[in-house]
C-alpha positions as CSV (number, residue, x, y, z in Angstrom):
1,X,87.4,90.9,102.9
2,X,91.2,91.5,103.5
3,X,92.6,93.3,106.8
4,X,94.5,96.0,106.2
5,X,97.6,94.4,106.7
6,X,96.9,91.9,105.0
7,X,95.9,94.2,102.0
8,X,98.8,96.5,102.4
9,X,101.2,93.1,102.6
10,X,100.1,91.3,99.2
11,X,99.9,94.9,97.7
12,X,103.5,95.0,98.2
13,X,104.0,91.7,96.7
14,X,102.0,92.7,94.0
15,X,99.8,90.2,94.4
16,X,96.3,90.4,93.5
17,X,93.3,92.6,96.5
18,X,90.3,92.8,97.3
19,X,90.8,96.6,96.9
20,X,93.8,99.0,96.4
21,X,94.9,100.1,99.7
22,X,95.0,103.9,100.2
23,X,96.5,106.0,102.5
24,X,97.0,110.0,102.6
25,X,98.0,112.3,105.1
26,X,99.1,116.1,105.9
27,X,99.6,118.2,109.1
28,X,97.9,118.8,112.0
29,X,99.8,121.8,114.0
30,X,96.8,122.2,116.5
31,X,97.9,119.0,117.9
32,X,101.1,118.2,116.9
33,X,102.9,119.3,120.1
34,X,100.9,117.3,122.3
35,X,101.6,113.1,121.3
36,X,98.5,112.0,122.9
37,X,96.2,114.6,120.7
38,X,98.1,113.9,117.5
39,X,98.1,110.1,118.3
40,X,93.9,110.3,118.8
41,X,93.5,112.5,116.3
42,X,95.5,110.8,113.6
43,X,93.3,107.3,114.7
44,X,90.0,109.5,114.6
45,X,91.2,110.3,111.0
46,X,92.0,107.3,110.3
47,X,88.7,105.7,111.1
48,X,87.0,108.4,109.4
49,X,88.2,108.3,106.2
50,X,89.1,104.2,105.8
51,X,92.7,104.4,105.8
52,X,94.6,101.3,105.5
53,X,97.6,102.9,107.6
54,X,98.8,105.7,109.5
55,X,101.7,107.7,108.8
56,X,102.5,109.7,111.6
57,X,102.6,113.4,111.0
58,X,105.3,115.1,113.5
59,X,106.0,118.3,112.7
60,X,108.4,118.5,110.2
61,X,111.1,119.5,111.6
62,X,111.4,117.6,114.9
63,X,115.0,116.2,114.0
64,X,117.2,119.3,113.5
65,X,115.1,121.1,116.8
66,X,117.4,119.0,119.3
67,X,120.3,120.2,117.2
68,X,119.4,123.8,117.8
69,X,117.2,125.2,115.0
70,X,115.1,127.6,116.6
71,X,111.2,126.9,115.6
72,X,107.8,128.5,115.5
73,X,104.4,127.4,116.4
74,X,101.3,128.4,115.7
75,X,99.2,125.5,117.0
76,X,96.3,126.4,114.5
77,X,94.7,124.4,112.1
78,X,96.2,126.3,109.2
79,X,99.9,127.4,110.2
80,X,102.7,124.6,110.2
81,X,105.8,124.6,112.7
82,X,108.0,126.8,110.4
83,X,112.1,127.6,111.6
84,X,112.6,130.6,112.8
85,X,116.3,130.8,113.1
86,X,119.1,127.8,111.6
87,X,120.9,126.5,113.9
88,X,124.3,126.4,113.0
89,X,125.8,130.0,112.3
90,X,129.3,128.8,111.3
91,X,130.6,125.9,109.5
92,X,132.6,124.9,113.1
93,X,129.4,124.6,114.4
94,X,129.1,121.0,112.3
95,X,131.7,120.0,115.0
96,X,129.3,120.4,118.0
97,X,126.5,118.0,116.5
98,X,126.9,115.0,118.7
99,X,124.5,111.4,118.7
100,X,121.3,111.9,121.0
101,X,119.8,109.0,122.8
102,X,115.5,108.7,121.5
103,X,114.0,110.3,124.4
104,X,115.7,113.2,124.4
105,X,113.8,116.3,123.7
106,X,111.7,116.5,120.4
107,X,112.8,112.9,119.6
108,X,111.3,112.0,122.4
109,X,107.9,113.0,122.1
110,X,108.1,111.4,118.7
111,X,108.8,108.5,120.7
112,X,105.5,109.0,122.9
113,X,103.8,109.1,119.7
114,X,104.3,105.9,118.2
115,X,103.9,104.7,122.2
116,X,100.5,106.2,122.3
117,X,99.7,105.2,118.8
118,X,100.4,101.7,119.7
119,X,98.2,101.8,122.6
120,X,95.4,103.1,120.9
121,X,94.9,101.3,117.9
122,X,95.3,98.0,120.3
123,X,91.7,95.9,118.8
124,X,91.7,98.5,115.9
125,X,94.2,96.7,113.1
126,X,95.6,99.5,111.7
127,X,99.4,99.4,111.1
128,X,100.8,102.9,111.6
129,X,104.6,104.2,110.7
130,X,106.6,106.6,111.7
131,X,107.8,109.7,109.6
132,X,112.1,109.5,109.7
133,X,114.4,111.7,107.3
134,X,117.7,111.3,105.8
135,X,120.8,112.4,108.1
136,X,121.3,114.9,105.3
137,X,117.5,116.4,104.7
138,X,117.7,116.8,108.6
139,X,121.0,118.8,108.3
140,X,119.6,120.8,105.7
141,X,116.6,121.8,108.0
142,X,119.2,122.6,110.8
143,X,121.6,124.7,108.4
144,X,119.5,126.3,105.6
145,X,121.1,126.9,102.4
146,X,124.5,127.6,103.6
147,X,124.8,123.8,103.7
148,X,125.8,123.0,100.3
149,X,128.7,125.9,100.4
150,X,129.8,124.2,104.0
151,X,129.8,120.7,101.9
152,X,132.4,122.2,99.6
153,X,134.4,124.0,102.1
154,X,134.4,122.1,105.5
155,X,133.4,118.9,103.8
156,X,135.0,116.7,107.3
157,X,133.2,118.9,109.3
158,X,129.8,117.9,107.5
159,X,130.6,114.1,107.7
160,X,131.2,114.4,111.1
161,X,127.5,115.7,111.8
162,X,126.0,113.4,109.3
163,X,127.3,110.3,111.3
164,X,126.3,111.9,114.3
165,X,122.3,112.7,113.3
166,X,122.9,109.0,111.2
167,X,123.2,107.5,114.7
168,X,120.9,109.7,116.3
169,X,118.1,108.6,114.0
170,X,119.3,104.8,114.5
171,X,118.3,105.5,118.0
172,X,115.2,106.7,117.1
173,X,114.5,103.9,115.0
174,X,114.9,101.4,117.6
175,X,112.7,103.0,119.8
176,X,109.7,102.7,117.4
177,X,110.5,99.7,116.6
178,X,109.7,99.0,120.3
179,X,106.8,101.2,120.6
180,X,105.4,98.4,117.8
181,X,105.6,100.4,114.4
182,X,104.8,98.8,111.2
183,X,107.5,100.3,109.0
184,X,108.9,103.6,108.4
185,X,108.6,106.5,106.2
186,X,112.0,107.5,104.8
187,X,111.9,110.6,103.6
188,X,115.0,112.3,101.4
189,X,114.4,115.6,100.3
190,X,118.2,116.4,98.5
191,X,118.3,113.3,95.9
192,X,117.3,115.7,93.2
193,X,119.8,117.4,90.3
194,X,118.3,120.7,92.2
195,X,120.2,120.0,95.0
196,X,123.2,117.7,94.8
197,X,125.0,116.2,91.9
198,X,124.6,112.2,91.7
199,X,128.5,112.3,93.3
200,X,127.8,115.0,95.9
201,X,124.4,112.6,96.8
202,X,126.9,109.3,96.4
203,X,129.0,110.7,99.1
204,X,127.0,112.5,101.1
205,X,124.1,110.5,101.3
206,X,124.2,107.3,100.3
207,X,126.5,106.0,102.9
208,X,124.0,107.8,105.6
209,X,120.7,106.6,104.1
210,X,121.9,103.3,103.9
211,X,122.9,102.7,107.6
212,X,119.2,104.4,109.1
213,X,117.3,101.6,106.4
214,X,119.7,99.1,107.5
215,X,118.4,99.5,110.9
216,X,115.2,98.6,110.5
217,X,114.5,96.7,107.0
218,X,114.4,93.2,108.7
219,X,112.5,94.3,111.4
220,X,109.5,96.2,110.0
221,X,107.4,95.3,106.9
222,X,105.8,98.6,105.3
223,X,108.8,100.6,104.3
224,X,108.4,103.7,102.4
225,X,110.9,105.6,100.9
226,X,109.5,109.0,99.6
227,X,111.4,111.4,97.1
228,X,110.9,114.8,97.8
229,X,110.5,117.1,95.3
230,X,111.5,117.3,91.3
231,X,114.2,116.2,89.2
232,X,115.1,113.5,91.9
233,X,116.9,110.5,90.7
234,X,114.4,108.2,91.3
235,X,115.5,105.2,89.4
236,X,119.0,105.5,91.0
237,X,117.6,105.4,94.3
238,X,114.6,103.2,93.8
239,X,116.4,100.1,93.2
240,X,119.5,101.1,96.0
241,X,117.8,101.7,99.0
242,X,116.3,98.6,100.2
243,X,112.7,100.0,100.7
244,X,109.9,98.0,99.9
245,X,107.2,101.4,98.5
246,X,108.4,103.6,96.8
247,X,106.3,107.5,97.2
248,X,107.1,110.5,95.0
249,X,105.3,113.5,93.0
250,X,104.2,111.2,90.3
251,X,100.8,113.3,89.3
252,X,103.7,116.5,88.8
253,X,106.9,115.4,88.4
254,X,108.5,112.4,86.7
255,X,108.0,109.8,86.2
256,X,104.6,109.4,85.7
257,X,103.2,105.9,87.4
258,X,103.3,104.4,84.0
259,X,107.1,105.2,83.4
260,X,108.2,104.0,87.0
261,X,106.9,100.8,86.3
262,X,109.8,100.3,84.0
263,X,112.1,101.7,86.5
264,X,111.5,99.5,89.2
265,X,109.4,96.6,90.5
266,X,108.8,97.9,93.8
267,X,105.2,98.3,95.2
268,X,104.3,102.3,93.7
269,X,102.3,104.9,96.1
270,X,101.0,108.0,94.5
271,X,97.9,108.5,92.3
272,X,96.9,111.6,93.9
273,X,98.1,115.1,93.2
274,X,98.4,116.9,96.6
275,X,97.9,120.1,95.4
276,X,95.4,119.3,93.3
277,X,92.7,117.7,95.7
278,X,92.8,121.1,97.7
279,X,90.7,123.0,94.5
280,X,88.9,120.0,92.7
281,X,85.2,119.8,92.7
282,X,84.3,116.8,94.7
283,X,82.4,115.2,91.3
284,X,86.1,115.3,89.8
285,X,87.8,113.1,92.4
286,X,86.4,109.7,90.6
287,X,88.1,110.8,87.4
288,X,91.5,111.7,89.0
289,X,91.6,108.2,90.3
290,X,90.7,106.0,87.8
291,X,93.1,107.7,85.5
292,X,95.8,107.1,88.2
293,X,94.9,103.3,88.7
294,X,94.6,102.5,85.0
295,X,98.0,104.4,84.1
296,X,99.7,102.4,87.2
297,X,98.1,99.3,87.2
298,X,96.2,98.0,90.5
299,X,98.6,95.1,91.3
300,X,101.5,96.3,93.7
301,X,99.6,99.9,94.2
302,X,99.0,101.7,96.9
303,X,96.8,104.9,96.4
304,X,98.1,107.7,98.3
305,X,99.5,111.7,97.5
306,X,102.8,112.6,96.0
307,X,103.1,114.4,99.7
308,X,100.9,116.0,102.8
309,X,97.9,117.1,101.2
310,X,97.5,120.9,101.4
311,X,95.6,122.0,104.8
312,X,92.8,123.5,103.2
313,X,91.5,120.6,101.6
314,X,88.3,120.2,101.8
315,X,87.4,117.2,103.7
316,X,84.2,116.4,101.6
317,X,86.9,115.9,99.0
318,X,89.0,113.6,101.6
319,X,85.9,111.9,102.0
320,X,84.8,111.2,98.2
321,X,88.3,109.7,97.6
322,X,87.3,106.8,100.3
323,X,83.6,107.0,98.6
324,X,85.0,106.1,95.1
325,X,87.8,103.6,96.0
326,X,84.9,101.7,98.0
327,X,82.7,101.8,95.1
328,X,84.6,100.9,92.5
329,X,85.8,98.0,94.2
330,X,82.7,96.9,95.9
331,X,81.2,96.8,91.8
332,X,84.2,94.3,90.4
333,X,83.7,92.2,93.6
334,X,79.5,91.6,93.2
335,X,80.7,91.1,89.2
336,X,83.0,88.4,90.5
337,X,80.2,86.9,93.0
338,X,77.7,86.6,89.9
């Protein structure tokens, strides 16, 4: 039987497994604001549910916090971390954004996360990675919608900030790369046609993304670049940003797992529909993934959501995803032993 690195590493050289690896993951804002709780509790899951790695769940928006977005929290099991004010008021305020060393503030306990993760899963084998977004999704979170009218009308202003939270998240970066993380998980929410034009995104993302993945793609091996919501440009980005996974909403938006092999030979993670999993009946879980595995292939797989599963998910539904994996797999291996 493979580790789970070594699972996850010939998966993403599409070489043949013992089993598809399979990861999943959503928030956990009872814990989130504590690193040592959401460390444990992200292991405990972890263990529970047979995960070949961790992606750490920091609430999702820890970047722009530092910047000045102003943030609720609940600290229940059922109510993210949601903004409760933007943070920048008028488009001068762009000016203001300034690089932040990784143990400042928020950052920082993102840093005591991976730390803590690291510590814990010391004997375990379980690579874990931490969550990162684009310079531009994290302005986004910090401006709100006014951002794309300040991109047309204080244009320098916006660069300016971009380079700054561009070398802020370097910083970052570096610091979980000590901490001892596996890879990252590089998450763009604006490459989409809802969002940005592919010149707007040329200019100004591209030149952002590309200096955070520089940072770290010789230094960390499970890289995942996820595509936030629909219409994204997916083949576009797939085969620019050096990433070695590619994640997106392939069970609801295009393209399917069967088209996106055809659009790029990168190791594929997806196969199960997020919102989906919340409402099935636990007897409809083994259908859902065989139908993802034989559309995508097993080879160069990794079984995961489009995104966080929803909170309410049932975790007897969690729990039959890691029954039927192990099954099917367990069956083709005693067929090979015969």
């Amino acid at each position: 039987m493979m580790t789970r690195e070594e699972r996850l590493k010939a998966s993403i050289a599409g070489m043949e497994t013992d089993r598809v690896p399979y990861s999943l993951w959503y928030h956990l804002p009872k814990v989130d604001q504590d690193p040592l709780a959401l460390a444990q509790e992200q292991i405990d899951l972890a263990e529970l549910y047979g995960l070949d790695f961790i992606k750490m769940m920091p609430f999702g928006n820890y970047g722009a916090q530092d910047y000045g977005l102003s943030v609720d929290f609940f600290c229940t099991e059922t109510q993210p971390a949601f903004e409760r004010r933007f943070g920048i008021w008028d488009p001068t305020d762009w000016g203001n954004i300034e690089p932040l060393p990784a143990c400042y503030g928020t950052y920082g306990k993102q840093v005591q996360l991976a730390q803590y993760t690291q510590r814990l899963t010391k004997g375990k084998n379980i690579p874990f990675i931490q969550t990162i977004f684009s310079p531009f999704t994290t302005a986004k979170k910090l401006a709100g919608p006014r951002i794309f009218q300040d991109m047309l009308t204080h244009p320098h202003l916006l660069h300016s900030a971009l380079q700054a939270i561009t070398e802020t998240t370097i910083n970052f970066v570096k610091a979980n790369i000590d901490a001892g993380v596996s890879g990252f998980f590089f998450a763009t929410q604006c490459a989409s046609s809802d969002y940005l034009t592919p010149e707007q995104h040329e200019v100004f993302c591209e030149p952002y993304d590309l200096q955070v993945i520089a940072s770290y793609q010789e230094c960390t091996w499970l890289n995942i670049l996820h595509l936030h919501g629909e219409h994204t440009y997916f083949e576009h980005v797939a085969n620019t940003y050096p990433c070695n996974v590619i994640n997106w909403h392939d069970r609801w938006t295009a393209p399917t797992m069967a088209e996106a092999r055809g659009l790029t030979n990168k190791c594929l993670a997806g196969g199960i529909n997020e919102k989906w999993l919340e409402t099935a009946h636990r007897h409809e879980v083994e259908g859902h993934i065989r139908e993802s595995l034989t559309a995508g292939g097993v080879r160069g797989r990794i079984l995961a959501p489009g995104c966080c599963i929803e909170l309410g998910t049932p975790r007897e539904n969690i729990l039959e995803v890691k029954h039927v994996i192990e099954s099917m797999f367990l069956t083709k291996s005693s067929d090979r032993a015969k």
